[in-house]
C-alpha positions as CSV (number, residue, x, y, z in Angstrom):
1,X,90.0,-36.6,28.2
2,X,89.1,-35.6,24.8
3,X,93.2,-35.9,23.4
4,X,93.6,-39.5,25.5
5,X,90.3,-40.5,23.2
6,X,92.1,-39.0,19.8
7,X,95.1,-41.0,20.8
8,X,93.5,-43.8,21.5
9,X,91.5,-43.9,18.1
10,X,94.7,-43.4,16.4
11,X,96.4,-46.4,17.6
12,X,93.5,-48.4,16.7
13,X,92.6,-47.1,13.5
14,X,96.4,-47.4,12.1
15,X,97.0,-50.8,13.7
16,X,93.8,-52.2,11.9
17,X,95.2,-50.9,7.9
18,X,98.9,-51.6,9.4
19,X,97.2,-55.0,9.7
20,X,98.0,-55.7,13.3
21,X,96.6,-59.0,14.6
22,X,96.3,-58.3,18.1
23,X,98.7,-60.5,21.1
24,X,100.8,-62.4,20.3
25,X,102.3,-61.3,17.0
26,X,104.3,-58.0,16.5
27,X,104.5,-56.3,19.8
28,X,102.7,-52.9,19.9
29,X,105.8,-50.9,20.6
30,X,107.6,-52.3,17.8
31,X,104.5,-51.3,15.6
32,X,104.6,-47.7,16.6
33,X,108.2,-47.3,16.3
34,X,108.4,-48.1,12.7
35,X,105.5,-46.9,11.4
36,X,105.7,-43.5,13.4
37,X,109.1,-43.1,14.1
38,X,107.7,-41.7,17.8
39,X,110.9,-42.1,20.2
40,X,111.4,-38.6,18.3
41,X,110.9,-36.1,21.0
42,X,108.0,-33.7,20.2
43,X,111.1,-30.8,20.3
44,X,112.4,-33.0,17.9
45,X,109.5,-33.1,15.1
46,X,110.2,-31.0,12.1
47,X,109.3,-27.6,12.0
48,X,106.7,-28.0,9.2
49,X,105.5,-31.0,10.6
50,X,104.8,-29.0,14.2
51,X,103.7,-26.3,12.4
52,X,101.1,-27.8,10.4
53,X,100.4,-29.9,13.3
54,X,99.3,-27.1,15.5
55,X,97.3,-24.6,12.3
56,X,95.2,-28.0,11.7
57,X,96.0,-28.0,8.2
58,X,97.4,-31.8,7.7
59,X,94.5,-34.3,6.5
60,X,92.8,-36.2,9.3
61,X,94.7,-39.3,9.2
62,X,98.0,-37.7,9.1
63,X,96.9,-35.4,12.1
64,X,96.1,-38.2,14.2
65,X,99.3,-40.0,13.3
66,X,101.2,-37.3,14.6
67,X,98.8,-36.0,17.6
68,X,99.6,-40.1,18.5
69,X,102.8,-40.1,18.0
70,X,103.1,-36.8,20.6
71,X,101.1,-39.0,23.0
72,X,102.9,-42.0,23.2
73,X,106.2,-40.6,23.3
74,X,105.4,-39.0,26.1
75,X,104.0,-41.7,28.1
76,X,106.8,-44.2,26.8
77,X,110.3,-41.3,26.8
78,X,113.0,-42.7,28.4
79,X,114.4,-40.4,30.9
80,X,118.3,-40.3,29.4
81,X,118.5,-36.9,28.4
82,X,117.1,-35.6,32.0
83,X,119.6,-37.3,34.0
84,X,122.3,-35.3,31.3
85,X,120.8,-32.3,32.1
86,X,120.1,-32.8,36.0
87,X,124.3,-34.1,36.1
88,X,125.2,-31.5,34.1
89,X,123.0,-29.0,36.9
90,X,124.5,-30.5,40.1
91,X,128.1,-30.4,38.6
92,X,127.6,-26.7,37.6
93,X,126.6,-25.9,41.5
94,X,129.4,-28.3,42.7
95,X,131.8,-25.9,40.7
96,X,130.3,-22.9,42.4
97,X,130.4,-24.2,45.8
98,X,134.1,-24.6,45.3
99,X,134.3,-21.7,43.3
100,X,132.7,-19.5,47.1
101,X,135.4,-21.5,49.3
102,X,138.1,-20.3,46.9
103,X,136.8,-17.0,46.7
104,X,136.9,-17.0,50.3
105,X,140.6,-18.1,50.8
106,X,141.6,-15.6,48.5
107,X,139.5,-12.8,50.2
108,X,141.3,-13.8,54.0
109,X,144.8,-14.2,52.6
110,X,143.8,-10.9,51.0
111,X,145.1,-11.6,47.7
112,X,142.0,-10.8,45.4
113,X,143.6,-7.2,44.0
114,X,147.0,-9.3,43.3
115,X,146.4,-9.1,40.0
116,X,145.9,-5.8,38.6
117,X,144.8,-6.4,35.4
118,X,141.9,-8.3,33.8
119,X,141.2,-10.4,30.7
120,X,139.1,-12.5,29.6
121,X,141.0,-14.4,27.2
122,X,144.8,-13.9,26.8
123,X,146.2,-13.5,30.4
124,X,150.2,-13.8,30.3
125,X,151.1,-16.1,33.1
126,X,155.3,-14.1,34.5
127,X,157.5,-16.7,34.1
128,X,161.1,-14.4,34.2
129,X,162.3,-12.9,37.0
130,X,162.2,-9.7,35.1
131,X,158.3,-10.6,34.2
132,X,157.6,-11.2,38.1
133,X,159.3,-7.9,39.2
134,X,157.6,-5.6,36.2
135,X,154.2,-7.5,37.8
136,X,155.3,-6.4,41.3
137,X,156.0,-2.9,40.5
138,X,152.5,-2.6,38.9
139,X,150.8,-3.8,42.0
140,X,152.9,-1.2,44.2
141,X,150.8,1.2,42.0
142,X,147.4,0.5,44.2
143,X,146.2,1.5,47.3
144,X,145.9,-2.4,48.3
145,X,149.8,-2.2,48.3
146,X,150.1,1.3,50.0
147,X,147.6,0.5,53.5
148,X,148.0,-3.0,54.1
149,X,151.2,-4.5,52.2
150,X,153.9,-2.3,52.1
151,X,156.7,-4.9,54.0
152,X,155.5,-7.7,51.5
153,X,158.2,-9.5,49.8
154,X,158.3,-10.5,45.9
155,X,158.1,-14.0,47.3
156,X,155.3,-13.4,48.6
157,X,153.5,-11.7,46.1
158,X,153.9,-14.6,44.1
159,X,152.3,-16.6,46.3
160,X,149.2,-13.8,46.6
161,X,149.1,-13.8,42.7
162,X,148.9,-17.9,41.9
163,X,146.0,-17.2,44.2
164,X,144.1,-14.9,42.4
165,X,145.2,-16.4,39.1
166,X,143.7,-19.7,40.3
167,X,140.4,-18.5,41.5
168,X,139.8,-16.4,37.6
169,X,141.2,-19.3,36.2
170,X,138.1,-21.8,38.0
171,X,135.8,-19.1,37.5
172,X,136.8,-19.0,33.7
173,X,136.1,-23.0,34.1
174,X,132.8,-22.7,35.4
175,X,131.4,-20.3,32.2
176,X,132.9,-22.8,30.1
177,X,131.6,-25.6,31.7
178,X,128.4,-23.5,31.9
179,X,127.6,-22.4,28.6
180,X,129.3,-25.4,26.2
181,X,126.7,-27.8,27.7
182,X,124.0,-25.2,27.7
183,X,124.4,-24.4,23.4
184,X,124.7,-28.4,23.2
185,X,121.3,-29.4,24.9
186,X,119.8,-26.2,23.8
187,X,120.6,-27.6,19.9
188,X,119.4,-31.5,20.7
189,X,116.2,-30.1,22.3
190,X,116.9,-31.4,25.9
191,X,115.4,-28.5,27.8
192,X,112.0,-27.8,28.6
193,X,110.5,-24.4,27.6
194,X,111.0,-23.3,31.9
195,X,114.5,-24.6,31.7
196,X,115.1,-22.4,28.6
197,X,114.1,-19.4,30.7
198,X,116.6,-20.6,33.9
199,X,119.4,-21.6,31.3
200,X,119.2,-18.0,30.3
201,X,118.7,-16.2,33.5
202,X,122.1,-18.3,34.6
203,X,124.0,-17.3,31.7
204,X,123.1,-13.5,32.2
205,X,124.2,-14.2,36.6
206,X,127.5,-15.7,35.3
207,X,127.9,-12.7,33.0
208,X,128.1,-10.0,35.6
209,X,129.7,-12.0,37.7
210,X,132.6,-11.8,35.5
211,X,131.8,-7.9,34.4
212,X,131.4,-7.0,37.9
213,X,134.6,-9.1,39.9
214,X,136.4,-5.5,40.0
215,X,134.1,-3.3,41.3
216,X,133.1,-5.9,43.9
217,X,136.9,-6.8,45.0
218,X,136.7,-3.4,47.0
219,X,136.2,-4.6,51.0
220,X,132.7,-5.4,51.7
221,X,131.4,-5.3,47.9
222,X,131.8,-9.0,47.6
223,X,128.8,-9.5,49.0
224,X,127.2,-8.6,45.4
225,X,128.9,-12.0,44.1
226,X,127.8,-13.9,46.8
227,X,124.2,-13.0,46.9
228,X,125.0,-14.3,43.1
229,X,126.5,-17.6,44.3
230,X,123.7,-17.5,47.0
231,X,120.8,-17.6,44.1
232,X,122.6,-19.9,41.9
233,X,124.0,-22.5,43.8
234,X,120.4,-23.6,45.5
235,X,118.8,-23.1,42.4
236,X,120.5,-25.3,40.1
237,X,121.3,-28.1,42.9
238,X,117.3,-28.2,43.5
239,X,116.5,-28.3,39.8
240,X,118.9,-31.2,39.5
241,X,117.6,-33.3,42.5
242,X,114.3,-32.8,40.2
243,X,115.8,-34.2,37.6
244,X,117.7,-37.1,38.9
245,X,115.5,-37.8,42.2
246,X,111.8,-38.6,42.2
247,X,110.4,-36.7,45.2
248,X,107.8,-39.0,47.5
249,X,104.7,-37.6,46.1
250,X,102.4,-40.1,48.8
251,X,100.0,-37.8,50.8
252,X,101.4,-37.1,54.5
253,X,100.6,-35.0,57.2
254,X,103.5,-32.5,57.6
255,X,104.2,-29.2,59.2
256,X,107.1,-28.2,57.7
257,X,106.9,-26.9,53.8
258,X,106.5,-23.5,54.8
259,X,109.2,-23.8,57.6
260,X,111.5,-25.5,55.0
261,X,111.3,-22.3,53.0
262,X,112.1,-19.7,55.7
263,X,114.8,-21.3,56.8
264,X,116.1,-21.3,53.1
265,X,115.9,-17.4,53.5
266,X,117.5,-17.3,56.7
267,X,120.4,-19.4,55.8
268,X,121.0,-17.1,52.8
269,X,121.2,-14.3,55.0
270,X,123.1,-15.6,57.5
271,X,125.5,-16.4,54.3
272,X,125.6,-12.9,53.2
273,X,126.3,-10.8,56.5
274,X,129.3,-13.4,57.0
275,X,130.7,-11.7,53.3
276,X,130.3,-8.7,55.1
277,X,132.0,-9.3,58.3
278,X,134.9,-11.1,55.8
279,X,135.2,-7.7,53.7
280,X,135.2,-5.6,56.5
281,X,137.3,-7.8,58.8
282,X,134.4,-7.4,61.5
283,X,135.7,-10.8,63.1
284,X,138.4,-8.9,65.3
285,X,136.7,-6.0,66.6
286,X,134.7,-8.0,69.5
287,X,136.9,-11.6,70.2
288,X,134.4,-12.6,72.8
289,X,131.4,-14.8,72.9
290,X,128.5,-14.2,73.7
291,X,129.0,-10.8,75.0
292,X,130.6,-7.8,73.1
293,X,132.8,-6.2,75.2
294,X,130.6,-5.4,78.7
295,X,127.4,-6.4,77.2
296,X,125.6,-8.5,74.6
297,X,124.8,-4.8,72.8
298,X,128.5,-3.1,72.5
299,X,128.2,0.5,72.8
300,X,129.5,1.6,69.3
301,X,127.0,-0.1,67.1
302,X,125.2,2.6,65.8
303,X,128.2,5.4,65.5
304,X,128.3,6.1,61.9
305,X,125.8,8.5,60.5
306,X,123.6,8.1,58.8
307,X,122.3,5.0,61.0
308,X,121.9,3.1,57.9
309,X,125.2,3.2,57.2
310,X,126.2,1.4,60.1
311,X,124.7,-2.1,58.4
312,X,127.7,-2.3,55.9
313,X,130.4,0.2,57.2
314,X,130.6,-0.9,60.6
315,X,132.7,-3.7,61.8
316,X,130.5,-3.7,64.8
317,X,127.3,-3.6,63.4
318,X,128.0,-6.0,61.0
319,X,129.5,-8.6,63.3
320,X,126.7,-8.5,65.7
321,X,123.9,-8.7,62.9
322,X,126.0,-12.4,61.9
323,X,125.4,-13.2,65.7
324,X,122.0,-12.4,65.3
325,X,121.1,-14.3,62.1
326,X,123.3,-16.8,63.0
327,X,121.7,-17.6,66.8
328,X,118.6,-16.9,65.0
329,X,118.6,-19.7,61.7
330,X,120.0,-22.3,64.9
331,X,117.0,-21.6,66.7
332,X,114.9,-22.3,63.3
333,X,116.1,-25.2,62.7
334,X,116.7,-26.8,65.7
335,X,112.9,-26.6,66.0
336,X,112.1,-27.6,63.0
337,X,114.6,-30.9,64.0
338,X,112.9,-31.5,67.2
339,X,108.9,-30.9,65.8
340,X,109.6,-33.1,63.1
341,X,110.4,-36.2,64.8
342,X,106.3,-35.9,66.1
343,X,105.4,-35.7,62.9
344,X,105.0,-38.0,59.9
345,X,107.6,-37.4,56.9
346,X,109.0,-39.1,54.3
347,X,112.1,-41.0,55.5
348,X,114.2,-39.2,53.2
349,X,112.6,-35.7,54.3
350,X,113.5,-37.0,57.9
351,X,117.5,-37.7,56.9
352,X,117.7,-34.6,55.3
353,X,116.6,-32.4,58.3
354,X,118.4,-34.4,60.9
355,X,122.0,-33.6,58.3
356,X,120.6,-30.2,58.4
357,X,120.4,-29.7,62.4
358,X,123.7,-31.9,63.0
359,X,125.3,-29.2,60.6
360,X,123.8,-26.0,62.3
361,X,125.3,-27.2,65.3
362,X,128.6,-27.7,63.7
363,X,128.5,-24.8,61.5
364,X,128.1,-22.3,65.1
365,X,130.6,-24.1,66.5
366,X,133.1,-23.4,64.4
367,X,132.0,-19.5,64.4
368,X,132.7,-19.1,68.1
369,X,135.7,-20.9,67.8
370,X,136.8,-18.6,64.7
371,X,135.8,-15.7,66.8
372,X,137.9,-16.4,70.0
373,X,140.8,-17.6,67.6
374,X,141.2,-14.4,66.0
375,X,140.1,-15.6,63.0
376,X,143.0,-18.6,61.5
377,X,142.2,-18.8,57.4
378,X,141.6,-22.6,58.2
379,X,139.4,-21.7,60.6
380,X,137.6,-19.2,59.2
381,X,137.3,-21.1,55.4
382,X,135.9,-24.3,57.0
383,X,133.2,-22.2,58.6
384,X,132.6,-20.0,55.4
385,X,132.4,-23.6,53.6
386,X,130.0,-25.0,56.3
387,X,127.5,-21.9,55.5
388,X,127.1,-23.5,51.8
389,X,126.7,-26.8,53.0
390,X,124.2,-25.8,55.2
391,X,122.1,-24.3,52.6
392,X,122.6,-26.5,50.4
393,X,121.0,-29.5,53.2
394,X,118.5,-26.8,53.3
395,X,117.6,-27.0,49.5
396,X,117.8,-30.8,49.9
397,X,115.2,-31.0,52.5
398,X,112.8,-28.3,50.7
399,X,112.9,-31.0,47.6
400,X,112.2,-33.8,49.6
401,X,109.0,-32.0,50.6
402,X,108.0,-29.6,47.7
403,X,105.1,-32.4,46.5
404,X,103.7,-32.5,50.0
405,X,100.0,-32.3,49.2
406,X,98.8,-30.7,52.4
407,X,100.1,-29.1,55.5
408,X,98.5,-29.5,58.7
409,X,98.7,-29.8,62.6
């Protein structure tokens, strides 16, 4: 109350020796504008101005010129530079998204370890027939060669490798298209001090993604990129919906916040066991649904010892956790779906968690039929993209209702 009061005095005090005449001669933004120079943003405020802003040792009148000019410019900002950053956000986690489905392809055309050397910068592209053949006699050097692809030809091994060369290639793209914009709007003072704090938690995920792609190309490891993709593509789609979408901040009655949230989680893990029944091919072992073999429990799924080991080593296991956590995140969210239509949401909060139960419903569809179709790469990549679209109707609906002021029955 007391800094609305200073601002207030401010404006009055410099308007009256400015010799402002009240309506109907200079407008009052025009006023503040040149003699304050306020559509600076306060990150934009020289240093020694901010700083002897804040120790209190400017004069009076120059204090209250500048606490005024902080004031008004934010009351009057425009909201340009958000909606750079918020586009800039959503077309980071559109790059991810595809950067998942690619990964995906590559990992059930099993060309990930193609390419059996890594750089950053500098990678030589085989153009020669000599070139391909010295690249093809490196990869018969691996174990990925000796178990699984001893009768492949060098025609296709070329077609393994573009595959794996594309997928660095757009995940080169995405750090580029990551950090350029992130140095630019750190310089011009377009992120808040949180964002600041995400920006830099993003840069160090994107990081070991890149220092860990090796180590996590070995079977069901890939999971540790995912859970990666998993934090970062919800995270920066729901920070850009803040930026570019006011959320419906009127006072409803609504059940479904907390709901919202668990089913965030649940999606997420349904999202990573399905890496783990990719990298361990668990999707042939029981071709049958809903039973496994004579039963809905197959006898084989705790084998391995130690038990624990059974979660991400055996096929089995693995395939009938996805079940699970699948039948489980449908059940969620179909109630969610059918509650909410009793009770009173926003209309956008209703669109969103109708596109979210259509999509469950499509999303286990095409798992069964995956399942019972031995698992065809179209298949199986239109159900691995359906799991990110899922969540990320999921993150959309916990936006539309993440300034719901109360929930109750």
């Amino acid at each position: 109350m007391l800094s609305v009061r200073i601002h207030s005095f401010a404006c009055r005090k410099f308007l009256q020796l400015s010799g402002y005449q009240g309506i109907g001669t200079t407008p009052l933004k025009s006023v503040i504008q040149q003699k304050f120079h306020l559509f600076r943003p306060r990150c934009q405020l020289s240093k020694s101005e901010t700083q002897l802003h804040s120790s209190g040792k400017l004069s009076l009148g120059k204090r209250l010129q500048t606490t005024a000019a902080i004031g008004i410019e934010q009351a009057v900002a425009k909201p340009t530079n958000n909606k750079a950053v918020g586009y800039w956000l959503l077309g980071c986690s559109g790059m991810v998204f595809g950067a998942v489905i690619l990964g995906g392809v590559t990992r059930l055309t099993e060309s990930g370890l193609s390419m059996v050397t890594w750089r950053l910068l500098g990678e030589k592209l085989p153009i020669t027939e000599a070139e391909w053949k010295a690249e093809f006699s490196k990869y018969q050097e691996y174990p990925e060669y000796k178990m699984k692809n001893q009768n492949i030809t060098l025609e296709e091994f070329k077609w393994i490798w573009w595959m794996e060369y594309g997928h660095r290639m757009w995940g080169r793209l995405i750090g580029a298209c990551f950090y350029l914009p992130a140095t630019l709007f750190w310089a011009k003072g377009w992120l808040t001090p949180v964002m600041k704090k995400r920006v830099v938690v993003f840069g160090a995920l994107i990081a070991a993604q890149f220092k860990w792609i090796w180590w996590m190309e070995y079977g069901h490891r890939m999971w540790g990129r995912l859970i990666g993709a998993c934090f970062y593509l919800p995270a920066t789609l729901f920070w850009a919906k803040g930026w570019l979408t006011p959320v419906m901040k009127k006072r409803v009655v609504v059940f479904g916040a907390l709901i919202a949230a668990q089913i965030n989680y649940a999606i997420s893990m349904f999202l990573i066991s399905g890496a783990f029944v990719a990298g361990l091919d668990a999707g042939l072992v029981y071709n049958s649904f809903p039973y496994m073999g004579n039963g809905l429990i197959p006898s084989d799924i705790l084998s391995m010892k130690p038990a624990i080991t059974n979660f991400t080593e055996n096929p089995t296991t693995v395939q009938f956790d996805h079940r699970i956590l699948g039948t489980t995140t449908l059940c969620l969210i179909s109630a969610m779906w059918l509650l909410s239509r009793k009770r009173t949401l926003p209309p956008r909060a209703y669109k969103a968690a109708t596109a979210m139960a259509t999509m469950a419903w499509m999303q286990v569809a095409l798992g069964i039929s995956t399942l019972l179709m031995y698992v065809p790469v179209p298949l199986a990549a239109a159900h691995q993209s359906g799991s990110l679209v899922l969540l990320s109707l999921a993150v959309w609906l916990s936006h539309e209702l993440k300034h719901v002021k109360r929930i109750v029955k």
